[in-house]
C-alpha positions in Angstrom: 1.9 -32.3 202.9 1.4 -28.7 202.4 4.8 -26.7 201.4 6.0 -24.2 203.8 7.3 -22.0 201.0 5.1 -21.7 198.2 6.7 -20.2 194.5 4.2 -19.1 192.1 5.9 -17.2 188.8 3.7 -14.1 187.2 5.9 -13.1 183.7 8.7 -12.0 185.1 8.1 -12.1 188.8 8.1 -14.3 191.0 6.6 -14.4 194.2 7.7 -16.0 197.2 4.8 -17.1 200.2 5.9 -18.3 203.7 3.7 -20.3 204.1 2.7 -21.9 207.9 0.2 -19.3 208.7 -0.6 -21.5 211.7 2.6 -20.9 213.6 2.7 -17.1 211.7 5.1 -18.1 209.5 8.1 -18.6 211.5 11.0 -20.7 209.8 12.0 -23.8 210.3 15.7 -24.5 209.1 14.3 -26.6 206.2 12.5 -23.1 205.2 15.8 -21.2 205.2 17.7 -23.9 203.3 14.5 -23.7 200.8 14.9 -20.0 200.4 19.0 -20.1 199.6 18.5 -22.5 196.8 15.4 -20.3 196.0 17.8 -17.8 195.8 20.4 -19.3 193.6 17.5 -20.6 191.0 16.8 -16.4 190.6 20.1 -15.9 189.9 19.8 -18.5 187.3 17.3 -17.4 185.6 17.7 -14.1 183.1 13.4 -13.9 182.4 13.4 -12.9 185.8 13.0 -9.5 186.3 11.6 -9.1 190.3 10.3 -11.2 193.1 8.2 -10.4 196.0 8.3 -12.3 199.2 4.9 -12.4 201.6 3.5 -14.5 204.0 0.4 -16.2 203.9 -2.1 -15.9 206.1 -3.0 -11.9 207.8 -1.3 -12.3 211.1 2.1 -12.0 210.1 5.0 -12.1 207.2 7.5 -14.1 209.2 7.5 -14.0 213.1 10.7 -15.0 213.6 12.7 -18.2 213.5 10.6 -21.7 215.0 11.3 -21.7 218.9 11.3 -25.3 218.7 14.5 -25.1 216.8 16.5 -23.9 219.7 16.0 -27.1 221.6 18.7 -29.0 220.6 21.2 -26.0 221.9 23.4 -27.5 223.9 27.4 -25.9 223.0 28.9 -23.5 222.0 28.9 -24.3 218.5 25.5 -24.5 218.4 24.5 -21.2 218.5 28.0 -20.3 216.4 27.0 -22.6 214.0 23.3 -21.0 213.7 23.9 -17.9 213.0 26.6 -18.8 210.7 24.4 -20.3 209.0 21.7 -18.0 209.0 23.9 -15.4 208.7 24.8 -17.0 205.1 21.4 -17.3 204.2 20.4 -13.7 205.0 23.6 -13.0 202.6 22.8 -14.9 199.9 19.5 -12.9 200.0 20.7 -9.8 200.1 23.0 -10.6 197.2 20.4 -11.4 194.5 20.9 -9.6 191.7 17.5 -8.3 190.9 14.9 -6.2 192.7 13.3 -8.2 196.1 10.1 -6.4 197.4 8.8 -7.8 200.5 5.0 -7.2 201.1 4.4 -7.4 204.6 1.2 -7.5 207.3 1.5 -8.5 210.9 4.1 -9.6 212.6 7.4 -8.8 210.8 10.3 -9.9 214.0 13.5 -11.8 214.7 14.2 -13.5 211.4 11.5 -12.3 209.9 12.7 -8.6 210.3 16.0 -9.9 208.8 14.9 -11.1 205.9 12.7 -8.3 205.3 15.9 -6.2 206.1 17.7 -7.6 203.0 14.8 -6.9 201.0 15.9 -3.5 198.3 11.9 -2.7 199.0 9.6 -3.2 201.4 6.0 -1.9 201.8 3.5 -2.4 204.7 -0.1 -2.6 205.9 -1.0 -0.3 209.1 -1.5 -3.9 210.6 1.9 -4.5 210.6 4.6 -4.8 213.9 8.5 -4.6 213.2 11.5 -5.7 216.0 13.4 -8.1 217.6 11.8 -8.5 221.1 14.6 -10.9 222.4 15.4 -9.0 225.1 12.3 -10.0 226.4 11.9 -13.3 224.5 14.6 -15.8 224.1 17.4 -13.7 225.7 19.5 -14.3 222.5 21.0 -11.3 219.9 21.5 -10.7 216.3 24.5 -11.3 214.3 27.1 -8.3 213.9 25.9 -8.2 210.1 22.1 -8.5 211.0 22.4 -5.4 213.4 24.6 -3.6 210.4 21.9 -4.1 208.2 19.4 -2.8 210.2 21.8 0.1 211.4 22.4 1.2 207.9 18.8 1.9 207.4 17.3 3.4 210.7 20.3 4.4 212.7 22.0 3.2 216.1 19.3 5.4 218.0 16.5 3.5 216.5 17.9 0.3 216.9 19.0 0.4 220.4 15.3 1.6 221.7 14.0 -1.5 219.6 16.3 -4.0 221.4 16.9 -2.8 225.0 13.1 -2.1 225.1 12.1 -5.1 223.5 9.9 -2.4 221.2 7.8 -3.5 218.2 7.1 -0.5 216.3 3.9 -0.1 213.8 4.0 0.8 210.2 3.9 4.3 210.7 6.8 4.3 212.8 8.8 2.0 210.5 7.8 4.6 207.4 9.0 7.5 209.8 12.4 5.6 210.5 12.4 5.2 206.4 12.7 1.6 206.8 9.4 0.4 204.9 8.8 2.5 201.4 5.6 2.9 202.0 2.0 1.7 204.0 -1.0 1.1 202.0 -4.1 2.2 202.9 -5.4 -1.0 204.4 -5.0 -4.7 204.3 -6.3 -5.7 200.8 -4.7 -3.7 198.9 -1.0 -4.9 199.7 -1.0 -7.5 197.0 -2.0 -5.2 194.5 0.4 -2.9 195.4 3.3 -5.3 195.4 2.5 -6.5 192.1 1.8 -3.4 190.7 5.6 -1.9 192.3 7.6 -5.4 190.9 5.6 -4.9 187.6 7.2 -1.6 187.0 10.6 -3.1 188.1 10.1 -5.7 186.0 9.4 -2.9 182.6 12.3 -0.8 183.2 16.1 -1.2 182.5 17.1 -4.6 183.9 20.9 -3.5 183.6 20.6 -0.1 184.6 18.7 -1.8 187.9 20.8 -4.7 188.3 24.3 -2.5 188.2 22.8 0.1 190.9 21.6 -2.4 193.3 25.1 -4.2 192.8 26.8 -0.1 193.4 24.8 0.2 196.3 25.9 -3.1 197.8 29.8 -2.2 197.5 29.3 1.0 198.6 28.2 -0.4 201.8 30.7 -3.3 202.2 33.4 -1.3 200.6 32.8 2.8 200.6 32.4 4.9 197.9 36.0 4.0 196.4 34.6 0.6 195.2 35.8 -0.5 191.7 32.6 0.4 189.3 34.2 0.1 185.7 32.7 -3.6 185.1 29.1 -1.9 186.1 29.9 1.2 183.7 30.6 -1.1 181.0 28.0 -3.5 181.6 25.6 -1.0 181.0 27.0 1.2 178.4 28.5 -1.5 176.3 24.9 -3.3 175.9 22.6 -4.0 173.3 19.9 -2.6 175.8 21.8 1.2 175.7 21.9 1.7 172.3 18.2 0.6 172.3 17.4 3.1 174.3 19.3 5.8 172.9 17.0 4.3 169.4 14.0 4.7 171.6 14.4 8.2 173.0 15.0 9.4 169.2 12.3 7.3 168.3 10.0 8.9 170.7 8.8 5.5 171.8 9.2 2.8 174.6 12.4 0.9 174.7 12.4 -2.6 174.2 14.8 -3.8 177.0 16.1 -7.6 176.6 19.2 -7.0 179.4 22.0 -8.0 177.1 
């Protein structure tokens, strides 16, 4: 039996593939259960440096979550239940402490646009579409936090034409908005690109990166009051600073171990 999610570890990178090109990609539960442990195995591991998350196949990244899921709704707690849980795994996500790149062509929607969402980077082929086309779909909504995400990035404006249209916007669009870092030029070079972007990640400062994406993520949750002495110290305190402090005299590159 084929996996859905494939792994596949490059040095200090891993990449993620959704893998059910057949059905574009969209997740089954099983997939999102996969891709919290997937995400707790990261944090476990202090080689790792990056990952980038993809889909397989060219006709999307993920399209959203398995329709055939939703059959079994039948109570309230149901859908409660749901998006709690997706709602956890989309945290969890969000909350790994290195770099997450997500390389993306076709469709990126619903849950697919979530994960994406939690992504610190994401780049694009001009193939690809971005939204959540509910209104027009399922006649379901997002999460409070899924919509905050997404609100942080591109803006209340931006957001409401997407839903109450039911709008998937192209790269382009999604690059205006500033919510993809970047389109490549065309469709085979995105892999390249992506491993070329986590391969730089992966050679600089692992502290100095881990402590600002962890800064940015209180900021958020907690304004720009948020304790930051443990991140200060984590940083300045390590083996890795007065390394680089050797380096810089040295006139050479650092050799960063993040310790």
């Amino acid at each position: 039996m084929t996996e859905d999610i494939l792994t596949e570890r490059r040095g200090r990178v891993l990449w993620i593939t959704f893998n059910r090109p057949q059905a574009r990609n969209a997740m089954k539960l099983a997939m999102y259960e996969r891709l919290a442990e997937l995400c707790g195995e990261i944090n476990a591991d202090d080689e790792l440096r990056a990952v980038v998350l993809t889909g397989a196949g060219d006709k999307a990244f993920v399209a959203g979550t398995d329709i055939s899921e939703f059959d079994v709704f039948k109570e309230p707690a149901d859908a409660l239940g749901y998006e709690h849980k997706m709602g956890g795994v989309i945290e969890t996500l969000e909350a790994v402490r290195i770099p997450l790149v997500a390389a993306i062509r076709g469709a990126c929607t619903g849950g697919g646009m979530s994960i994406a969402t939690a992504c610190d980077l994401r780049i694009a082929t001009p193939s690809s579409r971005f939204g959540f086309p509910v209104a027009r779909t399922l006649g379901n909504c997002l999460s409070i936090a899924n919509y905050a995400r997404l609100l942080d990035i591109v803006g209340p404006t931006a957001v409401k034409e997407m839903v109450y249209l039911a709008k998937l916007i192209d790269a382009h669009q999604a690059h205006a908005l500033r919510y993809l870092n970047e389109v490549v030029p065309n469709e085979d070079g995105l892999l390249a690109r992506a491993a070329e972007i986590a391969e730089t990640i992966a050679g600089n400062a692992p502290l100095t990166i881990r402590a600002t994406k962890e800064a940015i993520r209180r900021i958020t949750n907690g304004g720009r009051t948020a304790d930051d002495r443990d991140l200060i110290l984590s940083c300045y305190m390590s083996s890795d600073f007065r390394e680089g402090m050797k380096a810089f005299f040295e006139k050479r590159p650092a050799n960063w171990t993040g310790r």
